[in-house]
C-alpha positions as a Python dict, from the first residue, in 0.01 Angstrom:
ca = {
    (1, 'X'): (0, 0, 0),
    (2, 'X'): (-265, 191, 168),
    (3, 'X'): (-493, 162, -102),
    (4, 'X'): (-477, -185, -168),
    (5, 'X'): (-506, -273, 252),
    (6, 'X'): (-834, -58, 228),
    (7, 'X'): (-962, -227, -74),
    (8, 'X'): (-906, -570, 55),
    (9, 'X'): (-1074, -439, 362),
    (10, 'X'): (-1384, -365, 229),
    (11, 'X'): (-1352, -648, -77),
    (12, 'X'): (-1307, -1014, -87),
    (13, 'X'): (-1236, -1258, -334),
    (14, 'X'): (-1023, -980, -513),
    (15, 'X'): (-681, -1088, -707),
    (16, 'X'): (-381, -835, -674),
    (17, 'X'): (-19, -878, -812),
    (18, 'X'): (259, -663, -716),
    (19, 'X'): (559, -682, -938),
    (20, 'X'): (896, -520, -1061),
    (21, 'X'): (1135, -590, -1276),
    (22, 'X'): (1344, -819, -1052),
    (23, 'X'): (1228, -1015, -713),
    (24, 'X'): (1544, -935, -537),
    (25, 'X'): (1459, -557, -521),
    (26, 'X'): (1098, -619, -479),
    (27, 'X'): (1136, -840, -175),
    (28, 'X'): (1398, -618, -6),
    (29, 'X'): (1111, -338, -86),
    (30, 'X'): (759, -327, -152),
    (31, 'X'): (714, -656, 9),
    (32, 'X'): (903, -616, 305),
    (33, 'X'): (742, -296, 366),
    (34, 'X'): (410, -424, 287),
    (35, 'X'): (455, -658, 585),
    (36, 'X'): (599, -425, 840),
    (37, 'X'): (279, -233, 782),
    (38, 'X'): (23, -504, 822),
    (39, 'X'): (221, -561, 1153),
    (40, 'X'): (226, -216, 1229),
    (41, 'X'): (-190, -221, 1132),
    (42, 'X'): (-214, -468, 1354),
    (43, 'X'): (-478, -614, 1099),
    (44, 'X'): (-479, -1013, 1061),
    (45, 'X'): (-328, -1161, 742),
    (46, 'X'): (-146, -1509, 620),
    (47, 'X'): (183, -1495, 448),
    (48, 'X'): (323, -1826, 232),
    (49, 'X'): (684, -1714, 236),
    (50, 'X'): (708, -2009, -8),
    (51, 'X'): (479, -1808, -251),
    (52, 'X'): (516, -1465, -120),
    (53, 'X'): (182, -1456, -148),
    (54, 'X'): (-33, -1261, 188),
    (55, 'X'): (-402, -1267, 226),
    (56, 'X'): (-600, -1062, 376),
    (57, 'X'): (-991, -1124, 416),
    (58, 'X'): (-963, -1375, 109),
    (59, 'X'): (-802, -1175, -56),
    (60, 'X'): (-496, -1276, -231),
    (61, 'X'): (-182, -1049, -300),
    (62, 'X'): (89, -1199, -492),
    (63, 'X'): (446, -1049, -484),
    (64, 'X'): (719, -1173, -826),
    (65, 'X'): (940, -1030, -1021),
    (66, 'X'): (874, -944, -1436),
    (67, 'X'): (1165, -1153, -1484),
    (68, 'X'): (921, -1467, -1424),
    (69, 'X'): (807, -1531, -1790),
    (70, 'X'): (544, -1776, -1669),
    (71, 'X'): (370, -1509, -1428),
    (72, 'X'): (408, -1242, -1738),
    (73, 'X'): (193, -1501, -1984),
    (74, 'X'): (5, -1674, -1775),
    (75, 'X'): (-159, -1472, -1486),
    (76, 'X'): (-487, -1309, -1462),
    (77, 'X'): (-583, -1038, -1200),
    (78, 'X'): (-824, -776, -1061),
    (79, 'X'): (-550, -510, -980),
    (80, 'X'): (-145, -482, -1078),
    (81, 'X'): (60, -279, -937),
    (82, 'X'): (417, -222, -1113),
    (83, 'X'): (648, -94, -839),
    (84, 'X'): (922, 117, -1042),
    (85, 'X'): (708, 79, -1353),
    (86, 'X'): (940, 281, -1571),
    (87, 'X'): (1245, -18, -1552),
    (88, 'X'): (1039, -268, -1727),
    (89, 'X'): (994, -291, -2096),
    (90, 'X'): (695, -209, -2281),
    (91, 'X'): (635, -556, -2411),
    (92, 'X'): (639, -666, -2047),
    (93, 'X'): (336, -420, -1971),
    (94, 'X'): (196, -493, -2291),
    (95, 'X'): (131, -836, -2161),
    (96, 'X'): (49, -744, -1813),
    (97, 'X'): (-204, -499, -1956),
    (98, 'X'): (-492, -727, -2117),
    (99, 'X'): (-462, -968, -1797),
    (100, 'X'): (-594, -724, -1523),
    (101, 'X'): (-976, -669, -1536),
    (102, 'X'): (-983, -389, -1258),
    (103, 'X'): (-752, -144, -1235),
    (104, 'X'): (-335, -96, -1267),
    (105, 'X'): (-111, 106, -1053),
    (106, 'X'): (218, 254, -1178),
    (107, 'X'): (508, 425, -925),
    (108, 'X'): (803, 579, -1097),
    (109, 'X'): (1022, 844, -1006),
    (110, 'X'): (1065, 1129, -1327),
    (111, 'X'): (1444, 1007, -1462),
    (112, 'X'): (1303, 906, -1751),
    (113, 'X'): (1523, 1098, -2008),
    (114, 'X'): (1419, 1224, -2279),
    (115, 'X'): (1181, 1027, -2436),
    (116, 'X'): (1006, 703, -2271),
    (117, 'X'): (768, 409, -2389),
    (118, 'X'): (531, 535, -2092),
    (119, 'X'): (532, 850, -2254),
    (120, 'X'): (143, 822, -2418),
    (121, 'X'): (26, 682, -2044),
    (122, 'X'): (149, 979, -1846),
    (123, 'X'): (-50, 1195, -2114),
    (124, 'X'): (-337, 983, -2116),
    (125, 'X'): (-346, 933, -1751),
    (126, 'X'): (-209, 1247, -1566),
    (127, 'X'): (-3, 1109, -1235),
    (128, 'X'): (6, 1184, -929),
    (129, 'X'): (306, 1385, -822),
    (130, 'X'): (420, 1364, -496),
    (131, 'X'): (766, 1515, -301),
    (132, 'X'): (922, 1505, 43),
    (133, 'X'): (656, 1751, 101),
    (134, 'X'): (327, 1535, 90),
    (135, 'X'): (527, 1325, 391),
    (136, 'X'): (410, 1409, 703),
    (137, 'X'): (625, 1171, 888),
    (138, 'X'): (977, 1232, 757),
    (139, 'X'): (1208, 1289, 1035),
    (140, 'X'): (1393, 1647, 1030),
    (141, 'X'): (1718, 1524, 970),
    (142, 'X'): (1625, 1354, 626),
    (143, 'X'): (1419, 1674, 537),
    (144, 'X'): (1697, 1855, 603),
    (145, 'X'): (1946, 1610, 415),
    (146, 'X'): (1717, 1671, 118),
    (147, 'X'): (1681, 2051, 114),
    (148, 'X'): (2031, 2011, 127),
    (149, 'X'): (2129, 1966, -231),
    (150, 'X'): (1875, 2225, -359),
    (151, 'X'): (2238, 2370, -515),
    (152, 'X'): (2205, 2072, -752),
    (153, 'X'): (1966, 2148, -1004),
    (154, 'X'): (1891, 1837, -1128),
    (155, 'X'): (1881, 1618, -817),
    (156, 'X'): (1688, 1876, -637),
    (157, 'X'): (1407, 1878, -972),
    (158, 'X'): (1368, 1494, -979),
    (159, 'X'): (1393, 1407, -605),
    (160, 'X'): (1330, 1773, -434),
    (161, 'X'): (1021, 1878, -688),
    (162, 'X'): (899, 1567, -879),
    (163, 'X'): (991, 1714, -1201),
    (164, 'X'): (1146, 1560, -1500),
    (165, 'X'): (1425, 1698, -1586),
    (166, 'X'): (1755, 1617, -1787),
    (167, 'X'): (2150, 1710, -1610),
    (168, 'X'): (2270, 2038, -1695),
    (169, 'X'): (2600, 2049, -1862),
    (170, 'X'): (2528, 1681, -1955),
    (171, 'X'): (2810, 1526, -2199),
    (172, 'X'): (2538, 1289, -2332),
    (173, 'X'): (2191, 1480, -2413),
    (174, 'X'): (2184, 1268, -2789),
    (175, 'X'): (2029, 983, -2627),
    (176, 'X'): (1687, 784, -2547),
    (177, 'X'): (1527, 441, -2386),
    (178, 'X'): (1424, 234, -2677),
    (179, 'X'): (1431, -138, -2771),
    (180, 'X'): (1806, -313, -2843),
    (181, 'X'): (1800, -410, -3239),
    (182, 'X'): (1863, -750, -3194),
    (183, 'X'): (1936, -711, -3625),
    (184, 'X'): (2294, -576, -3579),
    (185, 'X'): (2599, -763, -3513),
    (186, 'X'): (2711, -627, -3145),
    (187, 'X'): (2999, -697, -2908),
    (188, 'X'): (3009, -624, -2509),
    (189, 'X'): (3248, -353, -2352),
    (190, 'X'): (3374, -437, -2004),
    (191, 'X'): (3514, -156, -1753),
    (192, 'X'): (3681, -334, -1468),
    (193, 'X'): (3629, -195, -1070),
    (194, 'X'): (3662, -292, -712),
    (195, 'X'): (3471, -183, -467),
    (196, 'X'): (3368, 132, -445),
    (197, 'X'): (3432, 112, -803),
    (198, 'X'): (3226, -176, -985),
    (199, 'X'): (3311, -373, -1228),
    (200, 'X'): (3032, -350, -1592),
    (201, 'X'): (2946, -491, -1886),
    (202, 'X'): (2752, -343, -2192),
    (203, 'X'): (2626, -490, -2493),
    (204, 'X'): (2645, -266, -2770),
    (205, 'X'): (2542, -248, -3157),
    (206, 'X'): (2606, -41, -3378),
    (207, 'X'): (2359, 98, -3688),
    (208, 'X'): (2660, 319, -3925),
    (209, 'X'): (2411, 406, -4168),
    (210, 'X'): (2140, 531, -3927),
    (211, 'X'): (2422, 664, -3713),
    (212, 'X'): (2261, 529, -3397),
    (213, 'X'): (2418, 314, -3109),
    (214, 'X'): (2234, 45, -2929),
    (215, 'X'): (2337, -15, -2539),
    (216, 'X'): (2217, -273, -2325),
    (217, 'X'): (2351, -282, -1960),
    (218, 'X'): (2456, -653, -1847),
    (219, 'X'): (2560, -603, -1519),
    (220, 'X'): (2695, -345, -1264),
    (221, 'X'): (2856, -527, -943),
    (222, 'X'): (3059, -282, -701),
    (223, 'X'): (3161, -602, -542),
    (224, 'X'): (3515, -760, -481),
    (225, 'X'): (3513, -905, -735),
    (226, 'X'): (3770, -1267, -809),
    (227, 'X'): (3893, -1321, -1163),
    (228, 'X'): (3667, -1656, -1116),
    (229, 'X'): (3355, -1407, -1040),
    (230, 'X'): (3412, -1195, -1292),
    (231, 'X'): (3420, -1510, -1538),
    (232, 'X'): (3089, -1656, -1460),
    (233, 'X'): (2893, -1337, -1447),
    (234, 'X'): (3036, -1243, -1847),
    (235, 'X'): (3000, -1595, -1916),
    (236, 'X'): (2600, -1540, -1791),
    (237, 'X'): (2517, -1257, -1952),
    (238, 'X'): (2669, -1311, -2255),
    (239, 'X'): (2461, -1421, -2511),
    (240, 'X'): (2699, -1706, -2679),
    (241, 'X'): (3065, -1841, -2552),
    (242, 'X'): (3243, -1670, -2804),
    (243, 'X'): (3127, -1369, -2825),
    (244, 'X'): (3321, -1065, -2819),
    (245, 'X'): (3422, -872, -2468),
    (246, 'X'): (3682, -528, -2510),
    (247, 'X'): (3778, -456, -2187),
    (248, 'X'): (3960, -224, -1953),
    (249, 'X'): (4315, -240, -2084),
    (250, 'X'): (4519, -114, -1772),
    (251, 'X'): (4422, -486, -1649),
    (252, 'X'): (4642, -672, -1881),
    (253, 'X'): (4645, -990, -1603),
    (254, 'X'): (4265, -1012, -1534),
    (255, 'X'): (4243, -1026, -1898),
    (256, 'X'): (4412, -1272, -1945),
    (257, 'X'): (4318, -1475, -1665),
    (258, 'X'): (3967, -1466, -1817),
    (259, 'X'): (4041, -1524, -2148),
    (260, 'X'): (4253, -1863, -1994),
    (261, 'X'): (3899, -1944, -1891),
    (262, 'X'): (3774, -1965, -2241),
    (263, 'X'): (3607, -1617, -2313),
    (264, 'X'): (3747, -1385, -2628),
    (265, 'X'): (3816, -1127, -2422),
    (266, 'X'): (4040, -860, -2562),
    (267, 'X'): (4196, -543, -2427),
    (268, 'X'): (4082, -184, -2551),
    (269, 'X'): (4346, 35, -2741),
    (270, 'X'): (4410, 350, -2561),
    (271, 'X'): (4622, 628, -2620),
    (272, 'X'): (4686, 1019, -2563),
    (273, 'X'): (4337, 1188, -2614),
    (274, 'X'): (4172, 828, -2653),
    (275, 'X'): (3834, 908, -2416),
    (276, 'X'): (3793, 1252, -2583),
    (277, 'X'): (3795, 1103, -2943),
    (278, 'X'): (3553, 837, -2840),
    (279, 'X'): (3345, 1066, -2674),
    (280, 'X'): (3339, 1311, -2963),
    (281, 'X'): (3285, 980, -3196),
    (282, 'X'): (3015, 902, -3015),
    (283, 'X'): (2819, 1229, -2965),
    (284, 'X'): (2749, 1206, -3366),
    (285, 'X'): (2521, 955, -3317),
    (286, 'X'): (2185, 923, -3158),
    (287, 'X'): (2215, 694, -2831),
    (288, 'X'): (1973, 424, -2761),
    (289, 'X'): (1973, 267, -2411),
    (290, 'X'): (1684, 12, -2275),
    (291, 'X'): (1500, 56, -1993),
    (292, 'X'): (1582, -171, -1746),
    (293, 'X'): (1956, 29, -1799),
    (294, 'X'): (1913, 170, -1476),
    (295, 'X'): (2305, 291, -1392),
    (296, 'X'): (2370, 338, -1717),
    (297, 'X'): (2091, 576, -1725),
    (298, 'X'): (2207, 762, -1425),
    (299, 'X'): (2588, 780, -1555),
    (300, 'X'): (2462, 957, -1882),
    (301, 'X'): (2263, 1216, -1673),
    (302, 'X'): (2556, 1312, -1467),
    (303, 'X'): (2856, 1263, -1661),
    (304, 'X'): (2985, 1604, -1712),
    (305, 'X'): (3261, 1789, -1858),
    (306, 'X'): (3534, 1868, -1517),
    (307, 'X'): (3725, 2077, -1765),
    (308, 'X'): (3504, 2140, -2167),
    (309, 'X'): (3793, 2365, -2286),
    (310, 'X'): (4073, 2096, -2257),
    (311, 'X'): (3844, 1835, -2332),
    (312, 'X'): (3856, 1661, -1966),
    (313, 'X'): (3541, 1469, -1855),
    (314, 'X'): (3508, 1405, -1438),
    (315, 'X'): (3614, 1045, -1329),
    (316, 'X'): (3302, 961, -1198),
    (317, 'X'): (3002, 819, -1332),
    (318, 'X'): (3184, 630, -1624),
    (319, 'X'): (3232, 302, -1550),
    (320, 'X'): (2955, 215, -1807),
    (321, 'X'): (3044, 442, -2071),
    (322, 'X'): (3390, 387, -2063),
    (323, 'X'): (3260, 12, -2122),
    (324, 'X'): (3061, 120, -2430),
    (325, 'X'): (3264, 322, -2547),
    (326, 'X'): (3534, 71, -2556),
    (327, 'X'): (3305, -173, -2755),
    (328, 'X'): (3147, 123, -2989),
    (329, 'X'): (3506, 217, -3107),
    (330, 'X'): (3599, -125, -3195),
    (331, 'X'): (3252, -172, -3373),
    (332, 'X'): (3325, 150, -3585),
    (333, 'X'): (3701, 79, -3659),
    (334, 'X'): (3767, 14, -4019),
    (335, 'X'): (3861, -343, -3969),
    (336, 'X'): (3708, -543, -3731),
    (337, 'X'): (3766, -877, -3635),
    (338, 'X'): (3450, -1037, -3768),
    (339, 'X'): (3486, -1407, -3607),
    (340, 'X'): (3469, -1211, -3246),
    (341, 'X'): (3204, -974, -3286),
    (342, 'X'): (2859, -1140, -3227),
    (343, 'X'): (2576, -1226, -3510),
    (344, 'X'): (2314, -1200, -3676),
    (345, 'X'): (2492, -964, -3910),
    (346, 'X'): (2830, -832, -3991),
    (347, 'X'): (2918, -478, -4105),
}
């Protein structure tokens, strides 16, 4: 923000986007914060709050989310800045890209995994790491707060040193952001909560011969959720009406509640040692997750084993994989109910 007030200071006429993957967190974020330092600057600007669009000696800076498909295509500019650069997909950038003229600005923090699509940029471009440390104006209570959980050696590597790192004593190390192969015939896994616990969905495919599983997450709402809420966000994010959700079967009523509502929703099957043999079913294949998967991405980093020898994973940080692993292990049962699980292509 800094650098783009001092640009526009000493430029006019310039151009300059500032996006993420969704409005909502941008505007709660970058743009909020953007204002309360021009006001802070004391340094005249305009704001359309219409647009969300400030100027500052003629210069325009336009704030909108990647999830705008007419921005993405259409829009030209002299500088783009991608706030949390590493949640959008790499067709998305690849887009942005050949529409800025000047220069583009990424911010990430390093949970990336394993592998990442922004990968070849970091090499090409070395970035700039920075840590608690390179703020001189953090209060001592949050320094403190952070030095804090130096005991937990992943946290305290991403968030404490700017590294990237992956969880120790990770369940899940066999997986990977990559793109969701929209060729396989797929079905949705849904893990019901209420707040603190949320309520998911997951879209998951299934490749048997390549022994690799596609995940996509939908949603993740730690909100009270109603039956009639939990309804019209499936019936959203699903991609056709009758389209396959296995969900949480200790909710036999919500199930069927929804299902009243016209979705095929059916319950998982779960048994003695059910979440150990799906686990163990799933750890021989290679996991693919997309980007923009952001708590699914943190659940596989810290979902550990509270017990390896018995076979006894924590309950925590598995509200979206227990949704796909309820929809992977009725993908990779022997029979499957082809009318519910979702085209192009059936096994």
């Amino acid at each position: 923000m800094d650098y783009i007030i001092a640009f526009c200071l000493k430029y006019s006429g310039i151009e300059i986007d500032v996006c993420r993957a969704e409005f909502s967190t941008l505007r709660g974020t970058a743009y909020a914060e953007f204002v309360q330092l021009l006001t802070k600057l004391k340094l005249p600007h305009e704001i359309n709050k219409s647009e969300n669009i400030i100027t500052i000696n003629n210069n325009r800076i336009s704030f909108y989310g990647l999830d705008n498909d007419e921005k993405v295509h259409g829009k030209e500019r002299d500088i783009l800045w991608v706030n949390e650069i590493n949640q959008i997909k790499q067709e998305v950038f690849d887009q942005l890209s050949p529409r800025t003229r000047y220069r583009i600005i990424g911010d990430y923090n390093p949970r990336l995994g394993r592998k990442h699509w922004l990968d070849k940029y970091i090499q090409e471009f070395p970035p700039i790491i920075t840590t608690y440390l390179d703020n001189p104006f953090l209060p001592d209570i949050q320094i403190q707060d952070i030095e804090s959980k130096r005991d937990n050696p992943y946290w305290w590597a991403i968030y404490g040193e700017g590294k990237r790192a992956a969880m120790q004593g990770a369940i899940f190390e066999n997986w990977e952001f990559g793109e969701f192969d929209k060729t396989l015939s797929y079905c949705y896994g849904q893990d019901f909560g209420f707040n603190p616990d949320p309520t998911t969905l997951i879209k998951v495919a299934v490749d048997k011969r390549k022994k690799i599983i596609y995940m996509d997450e939908c949603f993740y709402n730690a909100n009270q959720l109603t039956t009639d809420q939990i309804y019209t966000l499936n019936k959203n994010h699903i991609e056709k009406i009758k389209d396959l959700i296995i969900a949480d079967s200790a909710e036999p009523r919500l199930i069927h509640e929804v299902a009243a509502k016209g979705l095929n929703i059916q319950k998982t099957t779960k048994g003695a040692g059910s979440v150990l043999y799906g686990i163990n079913k799933m750890l021989e294949y290679k996991i693919i997750i997309t980007p923009e998967s952001f708590n699914l991405e943190t659940e596989l980093n810290n979902y550990i084993w509270n017990d390896k020898k018995s076979g006894i994973p924590i309950d925590k940080y598995n509200h979206c994989i227990d949704s796909a692993r309820y929809a992977f292990i009725r993908l990779t049962a022997n029979s499957i109910n082809t009318q519910a699980v979702g085209s192009p292509q059936l096994f």
